[in-house]
C-alpha positions as CSV (number, residue, x, y, z in Angstrom):
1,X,5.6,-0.6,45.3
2,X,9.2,-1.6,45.2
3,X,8.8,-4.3,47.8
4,X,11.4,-6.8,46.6
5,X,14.1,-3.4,46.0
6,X,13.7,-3.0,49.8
7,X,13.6,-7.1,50.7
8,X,17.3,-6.7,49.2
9,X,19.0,-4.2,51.1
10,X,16.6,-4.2,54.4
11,X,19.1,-4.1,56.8
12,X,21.6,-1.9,55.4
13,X,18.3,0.6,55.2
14,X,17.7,0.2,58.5
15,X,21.4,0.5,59.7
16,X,21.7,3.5,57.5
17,X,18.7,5.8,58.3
18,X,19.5,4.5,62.5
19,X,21.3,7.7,63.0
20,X,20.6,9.5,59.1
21,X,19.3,13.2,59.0
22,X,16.6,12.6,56.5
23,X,15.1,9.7,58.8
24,X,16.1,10.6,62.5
25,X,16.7,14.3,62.6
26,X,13.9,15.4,60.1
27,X,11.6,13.1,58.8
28,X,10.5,10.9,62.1
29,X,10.3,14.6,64.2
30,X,8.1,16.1,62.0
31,X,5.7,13.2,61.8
32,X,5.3,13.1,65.1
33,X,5.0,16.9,66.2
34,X,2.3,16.5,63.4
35,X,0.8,14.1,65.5
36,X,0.8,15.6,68.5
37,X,-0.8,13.8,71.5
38,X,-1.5,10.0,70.4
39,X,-2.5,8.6,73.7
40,X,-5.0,5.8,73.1
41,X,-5.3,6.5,69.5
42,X,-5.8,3.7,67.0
43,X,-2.9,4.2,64.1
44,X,-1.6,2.5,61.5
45,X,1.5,2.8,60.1
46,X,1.5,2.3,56.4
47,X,4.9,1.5,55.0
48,X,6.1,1.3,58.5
49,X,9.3,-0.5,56.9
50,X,11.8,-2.0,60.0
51,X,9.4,0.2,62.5
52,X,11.3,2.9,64.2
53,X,7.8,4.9,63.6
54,X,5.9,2.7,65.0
55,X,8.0,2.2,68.4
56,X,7.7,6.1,68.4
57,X,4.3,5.8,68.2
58,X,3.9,3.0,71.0
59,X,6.1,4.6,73.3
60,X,3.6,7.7,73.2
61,X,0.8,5.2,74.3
62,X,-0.8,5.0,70.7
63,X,-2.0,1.2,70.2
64,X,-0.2,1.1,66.6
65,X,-0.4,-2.0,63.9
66,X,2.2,-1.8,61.4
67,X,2.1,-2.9,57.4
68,X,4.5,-2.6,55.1
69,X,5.0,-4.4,51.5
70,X,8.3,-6.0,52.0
71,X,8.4,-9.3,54.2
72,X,12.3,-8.7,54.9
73,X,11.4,-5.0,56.5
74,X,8.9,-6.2,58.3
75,X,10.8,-9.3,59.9
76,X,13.2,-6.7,61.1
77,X,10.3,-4.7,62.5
78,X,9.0,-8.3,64.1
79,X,13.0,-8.1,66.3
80,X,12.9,-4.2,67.0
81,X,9.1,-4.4,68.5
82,X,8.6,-7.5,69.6
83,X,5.3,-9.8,69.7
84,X,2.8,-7.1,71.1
85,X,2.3,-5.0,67.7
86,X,0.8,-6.2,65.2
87,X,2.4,-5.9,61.9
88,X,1.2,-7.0,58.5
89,X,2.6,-7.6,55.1
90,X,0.4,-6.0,52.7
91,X,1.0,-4.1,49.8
92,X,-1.3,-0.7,49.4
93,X,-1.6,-1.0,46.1
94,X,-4.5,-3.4,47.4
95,X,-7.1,-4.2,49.3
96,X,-6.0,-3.3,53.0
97,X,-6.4,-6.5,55.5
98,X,-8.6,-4.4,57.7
99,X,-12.6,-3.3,58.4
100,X,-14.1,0.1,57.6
101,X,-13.2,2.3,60.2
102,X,-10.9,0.5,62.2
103,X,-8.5,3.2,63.0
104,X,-8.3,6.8,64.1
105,X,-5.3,7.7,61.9
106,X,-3.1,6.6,59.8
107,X,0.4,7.5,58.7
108,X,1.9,7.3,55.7
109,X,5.9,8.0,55.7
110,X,7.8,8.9,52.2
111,X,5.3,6.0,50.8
112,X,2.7,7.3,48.5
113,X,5.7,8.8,46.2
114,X,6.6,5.4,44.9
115,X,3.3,4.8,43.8
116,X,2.0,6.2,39.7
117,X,-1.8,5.3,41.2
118,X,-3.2,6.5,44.2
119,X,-6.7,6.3,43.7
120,X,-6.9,3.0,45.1
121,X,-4.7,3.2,48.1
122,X,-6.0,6.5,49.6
123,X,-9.3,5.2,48.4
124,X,-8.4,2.3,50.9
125,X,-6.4,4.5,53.6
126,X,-10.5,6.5,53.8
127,X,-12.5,3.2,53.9
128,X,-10.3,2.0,57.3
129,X,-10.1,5.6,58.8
130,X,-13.5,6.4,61.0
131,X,-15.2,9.4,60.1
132,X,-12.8,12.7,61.3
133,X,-9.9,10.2,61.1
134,X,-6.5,11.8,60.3
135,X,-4.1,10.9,57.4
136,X,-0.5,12.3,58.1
137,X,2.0,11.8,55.1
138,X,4.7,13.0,54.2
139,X,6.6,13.1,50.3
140,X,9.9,14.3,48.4
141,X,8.8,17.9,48.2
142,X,8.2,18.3,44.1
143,X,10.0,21.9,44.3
144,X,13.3,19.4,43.8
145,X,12.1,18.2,40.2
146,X,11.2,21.4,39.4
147,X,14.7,22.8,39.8
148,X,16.5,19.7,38.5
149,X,14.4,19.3,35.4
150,X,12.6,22.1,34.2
151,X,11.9,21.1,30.6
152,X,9.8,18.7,32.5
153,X,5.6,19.3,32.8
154,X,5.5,20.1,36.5
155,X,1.9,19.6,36.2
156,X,1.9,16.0,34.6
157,X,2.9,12.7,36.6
158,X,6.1,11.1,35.6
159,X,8.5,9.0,37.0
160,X,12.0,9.8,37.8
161,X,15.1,7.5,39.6
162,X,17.7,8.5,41.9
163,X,20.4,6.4,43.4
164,X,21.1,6.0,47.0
165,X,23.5,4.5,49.9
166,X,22.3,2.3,52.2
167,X,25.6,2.0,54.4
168,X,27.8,1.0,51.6
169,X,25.0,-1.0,48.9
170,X,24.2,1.2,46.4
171,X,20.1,0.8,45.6
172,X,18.3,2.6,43.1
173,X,14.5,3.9,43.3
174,X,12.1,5.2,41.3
175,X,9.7,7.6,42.6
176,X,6.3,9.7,40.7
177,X,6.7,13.4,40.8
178,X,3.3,15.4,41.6
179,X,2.7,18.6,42.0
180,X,1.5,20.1,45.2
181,X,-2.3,20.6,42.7
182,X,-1.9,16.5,41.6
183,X,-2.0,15.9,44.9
184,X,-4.8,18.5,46.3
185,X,-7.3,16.8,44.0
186,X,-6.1,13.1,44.8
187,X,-7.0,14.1,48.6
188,X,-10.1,15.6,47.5
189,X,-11.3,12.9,45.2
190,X,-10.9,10.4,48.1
191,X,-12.7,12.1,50.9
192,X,-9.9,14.0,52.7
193,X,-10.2,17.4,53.4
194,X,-6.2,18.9,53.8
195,X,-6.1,20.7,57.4
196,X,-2.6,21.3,57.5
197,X,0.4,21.2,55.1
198,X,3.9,21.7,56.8
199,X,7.8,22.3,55.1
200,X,9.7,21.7,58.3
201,X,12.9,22.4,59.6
202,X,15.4,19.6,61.1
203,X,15.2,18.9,64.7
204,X,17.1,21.4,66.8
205,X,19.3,18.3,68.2
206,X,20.3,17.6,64.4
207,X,24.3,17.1,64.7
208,X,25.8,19.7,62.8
209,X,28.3,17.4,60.8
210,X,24.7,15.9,59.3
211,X,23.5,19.5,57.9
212,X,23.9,19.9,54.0
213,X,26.9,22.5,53.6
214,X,25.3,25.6,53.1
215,X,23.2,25.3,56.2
216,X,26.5,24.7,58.1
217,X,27.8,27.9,57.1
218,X,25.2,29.7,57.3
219,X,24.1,30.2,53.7
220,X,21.0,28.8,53.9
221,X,19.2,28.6,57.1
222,X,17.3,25.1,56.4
223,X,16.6,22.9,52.9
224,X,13.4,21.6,51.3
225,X,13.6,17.9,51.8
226,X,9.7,16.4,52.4
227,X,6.5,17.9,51.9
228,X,4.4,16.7,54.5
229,X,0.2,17.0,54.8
230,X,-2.5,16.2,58.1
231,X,-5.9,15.3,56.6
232,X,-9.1,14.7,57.8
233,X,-11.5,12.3,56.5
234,X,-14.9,13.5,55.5
């Protein structure tokens, strides 16, 4: 993953998506309607980066350990949630830190596009899950690469980079595109069975200066932004 691209503008990211649409009004709701009732549910949060997820997730009485691949994010996560989670530095394009098993779900926010493999991590993601586990995850929706490059194989898996602004530093990521049948067979292969996939809408409380410009008018009446999935482990 792009660890050390995130060690270098952790703090700007985290000031930036504090109050962003994609993170707090569309993203972070989503996940955790998906969620639903956590209460005493083992999760972890894979590529819980400075850990607003996480606190969600503690705050709904889930006992939540957090990992993410970049030491800077997760020292930031360390001052937002205090001693009392656990958080890891671990990189899930390896072996995770944990026994089979160990947790009752695990989520996976806008992580697994960054990766070209992910045999091994969702290989990894099932052997920690217990049986009936739940994975919830959510991607850049591939409908985007579709539209902005269509002499590209929608069906193949190919990397593509876009830049962004973290209040003011300019970073630059690479993401894989997948299709939506890439990724049904990933899931499959690894022992997940898909039991829901969701396109949502921003939170009703989204400020309306933070909608794109044709939702604001009235154009459109929401965007594709994430593709998001709840899966069960077999």
């Amino acid at each position: 993953m792009q660890a050390d691209h995130y060690d270098r503008f952790a703090r700007e990211y985290q000031e930036a998506n504090a109050s962003g649409l994609f993170n707090t009004y569309y993203e972070r709701p989503a996940m955790l309607r998906l969620a639903g009732d956590v209460r005493g549910r083992r999760i972890l949060d894979a590529g819980c980066g400075t850990g607003p997820l996480t606190a969600e997730l503690c705050d709904r009485g889930a006992d939540v350990t957090g990992l993410d691949g970049s030491p800077a994010m997760i020292e930031l996560a360390r001052e937002h949630l205090g001693e009392g989670v656990p958080l890891h530095v671990a990189d899930l394009a390896e072996p995770l830190p944990f026994a089979d098993g160990t947790f009752d779900d695990v989520v996976a926010s806008l992580v697994l596009h960054y990766l070209e493999d992910w045999s091994g991590p969702l290989a990894e993601i099932r052997r920690v899950l217990r049986p009936g586990g739940r994975l919830l995850l959510s991607v850049n929706h591939p409908v985007h690469q579709v539209v902005d490059r269509p002499e590209a194989d929608h069906f193949a898996v190919w990397p593509y980079t876009e830049a962004f602004d973290f209040d003011g530093e300019t970073a630059w990521l690479t993401f894989w595109h997948r299709s939506l049948r890439a990724m049904s067979e990933e899931f499959a292969t690894a022992g997940f069975s898909i039991s829901t996939i969701d396109e949502p809408e921003p939170s009703p409380d989204t400020p309306r200066e933070l909608l794109p410009p044709r939702v604001r008018t009235g154009e459109r009446s929401t965007f594709f932004g994430f593709l998001f999935f709840v899966l069960e482990a077999r």
